[in-house]
C-alpha positions in Angstrom: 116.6 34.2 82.0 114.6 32.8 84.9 110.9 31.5 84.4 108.3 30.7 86.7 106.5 27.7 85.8 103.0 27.9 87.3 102.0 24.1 87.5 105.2 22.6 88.2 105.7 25.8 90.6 109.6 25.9 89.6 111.3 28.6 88.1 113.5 27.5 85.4 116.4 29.0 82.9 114.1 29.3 79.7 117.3 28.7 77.2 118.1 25.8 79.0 114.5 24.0 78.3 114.3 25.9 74.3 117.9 23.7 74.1 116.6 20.6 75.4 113.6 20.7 73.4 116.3 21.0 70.1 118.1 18.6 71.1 115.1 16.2 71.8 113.9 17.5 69.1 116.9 16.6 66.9 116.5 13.1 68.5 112.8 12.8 67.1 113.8 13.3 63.7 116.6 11.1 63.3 115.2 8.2 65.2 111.6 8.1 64.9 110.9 8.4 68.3 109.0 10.9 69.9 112.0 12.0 72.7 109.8 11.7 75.7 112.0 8.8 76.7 114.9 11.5 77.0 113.2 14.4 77.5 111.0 13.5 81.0 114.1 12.3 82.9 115.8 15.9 81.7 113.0 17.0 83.6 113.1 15.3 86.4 117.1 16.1 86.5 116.6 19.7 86.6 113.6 19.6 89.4 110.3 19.5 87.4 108.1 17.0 89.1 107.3 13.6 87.5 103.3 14.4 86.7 103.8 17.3 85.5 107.2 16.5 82.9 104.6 13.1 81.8 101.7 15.2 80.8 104.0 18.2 79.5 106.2 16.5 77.7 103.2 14.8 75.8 102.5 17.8 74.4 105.8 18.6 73.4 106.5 15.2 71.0 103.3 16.0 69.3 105.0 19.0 68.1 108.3 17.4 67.2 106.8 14.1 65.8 104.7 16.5 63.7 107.1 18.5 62.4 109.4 14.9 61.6 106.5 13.5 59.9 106.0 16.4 57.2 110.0 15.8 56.2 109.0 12.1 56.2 105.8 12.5 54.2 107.9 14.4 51.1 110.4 11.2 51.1 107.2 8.9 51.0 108.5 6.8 53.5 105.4 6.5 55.8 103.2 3.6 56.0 99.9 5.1 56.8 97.8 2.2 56.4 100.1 0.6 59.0 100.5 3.7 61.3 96.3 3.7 61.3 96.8 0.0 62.8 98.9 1.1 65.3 96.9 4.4 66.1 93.6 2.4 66.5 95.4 0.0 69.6 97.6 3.2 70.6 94.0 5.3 71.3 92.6 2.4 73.5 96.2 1.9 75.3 96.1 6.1 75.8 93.1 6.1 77.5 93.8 2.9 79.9 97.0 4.3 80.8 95.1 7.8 81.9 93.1 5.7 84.0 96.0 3.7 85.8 98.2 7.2 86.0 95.0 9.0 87.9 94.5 5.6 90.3 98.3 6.1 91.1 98.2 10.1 91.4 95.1 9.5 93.7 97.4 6.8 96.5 100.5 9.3 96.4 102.4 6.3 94.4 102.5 8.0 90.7 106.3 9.4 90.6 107.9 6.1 92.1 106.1 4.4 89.5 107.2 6.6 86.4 110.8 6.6 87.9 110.7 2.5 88.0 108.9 2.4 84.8 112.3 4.4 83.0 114.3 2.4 84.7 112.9 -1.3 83.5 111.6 -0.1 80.4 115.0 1.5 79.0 117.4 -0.9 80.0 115.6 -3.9 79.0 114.9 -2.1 75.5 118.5 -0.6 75.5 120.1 -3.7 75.9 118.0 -4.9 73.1 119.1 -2.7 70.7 123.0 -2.3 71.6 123.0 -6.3 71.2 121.2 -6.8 67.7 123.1 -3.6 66.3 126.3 -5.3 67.3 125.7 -7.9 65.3 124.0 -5.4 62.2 127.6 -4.1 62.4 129.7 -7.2 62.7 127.3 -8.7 59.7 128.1 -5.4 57.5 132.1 -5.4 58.0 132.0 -9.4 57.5 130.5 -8.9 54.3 127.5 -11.6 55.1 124.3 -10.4 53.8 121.9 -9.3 57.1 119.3 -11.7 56.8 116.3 -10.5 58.7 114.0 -13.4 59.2 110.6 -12.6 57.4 108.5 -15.5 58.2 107.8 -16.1 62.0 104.7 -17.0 64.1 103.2 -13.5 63.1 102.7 -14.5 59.7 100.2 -17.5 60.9 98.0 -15.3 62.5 94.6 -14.9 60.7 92.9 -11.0 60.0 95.8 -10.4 57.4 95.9 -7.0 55.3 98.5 -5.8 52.6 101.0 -3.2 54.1 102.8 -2.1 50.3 104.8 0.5 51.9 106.2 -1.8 54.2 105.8 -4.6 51.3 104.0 -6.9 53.9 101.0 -9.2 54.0 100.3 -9.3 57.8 97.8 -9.9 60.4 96.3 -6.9 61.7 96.6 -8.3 65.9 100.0 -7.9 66.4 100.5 -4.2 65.0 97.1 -3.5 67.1 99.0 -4.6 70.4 102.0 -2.6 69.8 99.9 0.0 69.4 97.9 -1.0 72.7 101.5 -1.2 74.6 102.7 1.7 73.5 99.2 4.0 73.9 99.5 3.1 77.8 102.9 4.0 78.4 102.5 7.0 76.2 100.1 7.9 79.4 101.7 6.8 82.0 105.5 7.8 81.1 104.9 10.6 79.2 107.0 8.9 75.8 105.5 8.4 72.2 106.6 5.0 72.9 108.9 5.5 69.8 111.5 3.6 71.8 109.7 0.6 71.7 107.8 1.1 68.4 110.9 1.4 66.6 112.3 -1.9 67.5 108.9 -4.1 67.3 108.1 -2.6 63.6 111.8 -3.8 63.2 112.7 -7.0 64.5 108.7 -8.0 65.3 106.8 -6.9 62.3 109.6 -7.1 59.7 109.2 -3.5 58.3 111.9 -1.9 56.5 113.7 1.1 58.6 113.3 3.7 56.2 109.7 2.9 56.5 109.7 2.7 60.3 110.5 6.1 61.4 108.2 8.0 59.9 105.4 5.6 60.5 106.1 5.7 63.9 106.2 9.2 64.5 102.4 9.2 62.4 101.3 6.8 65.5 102.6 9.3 67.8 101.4 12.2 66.8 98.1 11.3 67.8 98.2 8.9 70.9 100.2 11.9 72.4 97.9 14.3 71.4 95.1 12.4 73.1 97.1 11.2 75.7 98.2 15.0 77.1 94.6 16.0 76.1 92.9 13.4 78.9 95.9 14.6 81.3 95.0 17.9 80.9 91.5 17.3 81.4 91.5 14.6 83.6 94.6 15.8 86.4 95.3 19.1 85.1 99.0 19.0 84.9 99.8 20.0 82.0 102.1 23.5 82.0 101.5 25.7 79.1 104.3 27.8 79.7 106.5 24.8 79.7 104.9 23.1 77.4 104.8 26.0 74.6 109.4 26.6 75.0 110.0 22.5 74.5 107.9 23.0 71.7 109.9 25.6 69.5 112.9 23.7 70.6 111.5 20.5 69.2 110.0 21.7 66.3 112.9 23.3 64.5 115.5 20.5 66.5 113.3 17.4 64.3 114.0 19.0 61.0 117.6 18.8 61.6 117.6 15.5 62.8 115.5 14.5 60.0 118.4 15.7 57.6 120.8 13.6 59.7 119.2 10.7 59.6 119.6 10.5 55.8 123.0 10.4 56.4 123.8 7.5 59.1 123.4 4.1 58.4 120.4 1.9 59.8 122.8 0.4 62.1 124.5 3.6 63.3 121.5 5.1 64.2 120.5 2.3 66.5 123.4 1.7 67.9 123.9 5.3 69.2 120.0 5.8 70.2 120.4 2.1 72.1 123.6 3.6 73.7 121.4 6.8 74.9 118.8 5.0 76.0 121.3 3.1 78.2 122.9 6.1 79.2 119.6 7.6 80.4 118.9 4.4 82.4 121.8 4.6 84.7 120.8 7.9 85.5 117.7 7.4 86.7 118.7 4.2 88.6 121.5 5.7 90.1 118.8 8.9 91.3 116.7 6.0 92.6 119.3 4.0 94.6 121.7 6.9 96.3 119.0 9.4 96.9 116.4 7.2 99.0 114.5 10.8 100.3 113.0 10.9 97.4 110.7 7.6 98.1 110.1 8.0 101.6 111.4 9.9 104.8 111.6 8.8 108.8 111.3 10.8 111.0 109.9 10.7 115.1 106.6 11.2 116.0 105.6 13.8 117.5 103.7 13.3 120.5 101.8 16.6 121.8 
């Protein structure tokens, strides 16, 4: 069933985006992380244009975050004084990353820059992941106990607070600037940021994983939901129509992946979402390098 998309100007297969909106969906609620990382290059693939998938998909991990956080909430494994942190720096980085996005949109340069953003961004944090989950693994099947370090540089920093969730006594700077970090590419790329989140709560922060995914999808709820609000306001690129089919996908898709996650261990489930991201990353590069029309064109000038 064929639909015409009336921002993007597309017509697309509506069962194909209510599936990728499950399946992103699915992702959200296993992981913590909003999907937009995997969902906005699905767009791309299948011929929406980059501004439009950014602020679209925004809208879309709202819903699917949302939905994750209520499963989340009845296990009590949120950290809402810490996801409040991470909101306050995520707002200000939402808003700055609107402004850069518009700049860009405004000299013609904004879809080069999403596509290089994916590019760095996942295979720098992909690599990341695959590596330390390795070596969660290898730790495991040795029989060594995982030692996580607890006491770093982060713990000298002054403005501390009492996480109890998380069971942490922390300053408040360094959750405030993954917020920050996360709030601008949540505007610019059109992600929760989950991708990165996850990973700094982790290895940065010190918070336990059960705690981390449904804190993290708290944070995105909200810098998402301002973030597509100041696109739609701002550039006016956001696609109902689009918008409103990821969102039944991803909605009922994150409650199924919040069951699954019960079932994997810590270190499965980052191993296979470092693996995805990787997989992702390729793709896009690959796009980048063999299809060079997409950046530029030559052609002769015509001289009437």
């Amino acid at each position: 069933m064929q639909i015409y998309l009336p921002i993007a100007e597309v017509s697309v297969n509506a069962f194909l985006l209510l599936g990728l909106g499950g399946l992103v969906g699915v992702l959200s609620g296993m992981f913590g992380v909003g999907g937009g990382f995997l969902m906005t290059p699905l767009l791309f693939f299948i011929g929406i244009p980059p501004a439009v998938a950014v602020a679209t998909e925004a809208n879309q991990i709202v819903a699917s975050s949302f939905s994750g956080v209520l499963a989340h909430l009845r296990r009590k494994t949120v950290d809402l004084r810490m996801g409040t942190v991470l909101l306050v720096g995520g707002l200000i980085g939402a808003a700055l990353g609107v402004l850069i996005f518009n700049a860009l949109k405004a000299m013609g340069q904004v879809d080069l820059l999403v596509r290089l953003c994916y590019v760095v961004f996942l295979g720098v944090i992909g690599a990341l992941m695959f590596v330390e989950s390795l070596r969660a693994i290898r730790k495991t099947r040795s029989g060594a106990p995982p030692v996580r370090k607890r006491h770093n540089w982060i713990h000298a920093l002054p403005l501390k607070m009492k996480f109890r969730t998380s069971g942490l006594y922390i300053s408040v700077i360094p959750p405030a600037l993954v917020g920050l970090a996360v709030g601008v590419l949540s505007a610019i790329m059109g992600v929760g940021g989950g991708f990165i989140m996850v990973p700094a709560m982790i290895y940065l922060l010190g918070m336990p994983t059960k705690v981390v995914v449904g804190t993290s999808l708290f944070q995105i709820i909200f810098v998402t939901g301002f973030a597509t609000l100041l696109h739609a306001t701002t550039n006016f690129t956001v696609d109902i129509v689009l918008a409103v089919l990821l969102l039944v996908g991803g909605v009922v898709g994150a409650q199924v992946g919040a069951r699954l996650g019960t079932r994997l261990k810590a270190e499965q489930l980052r191993i296979l979402l470092a693996i995805m991201v990787l997989l992702v990353c390729g793709k896009l590069a690959f796009d980048l390098l063999v299809q060079p029309s997409e950046l530029y064109s030559l052609g002769r000038e015509a001289h009437g």
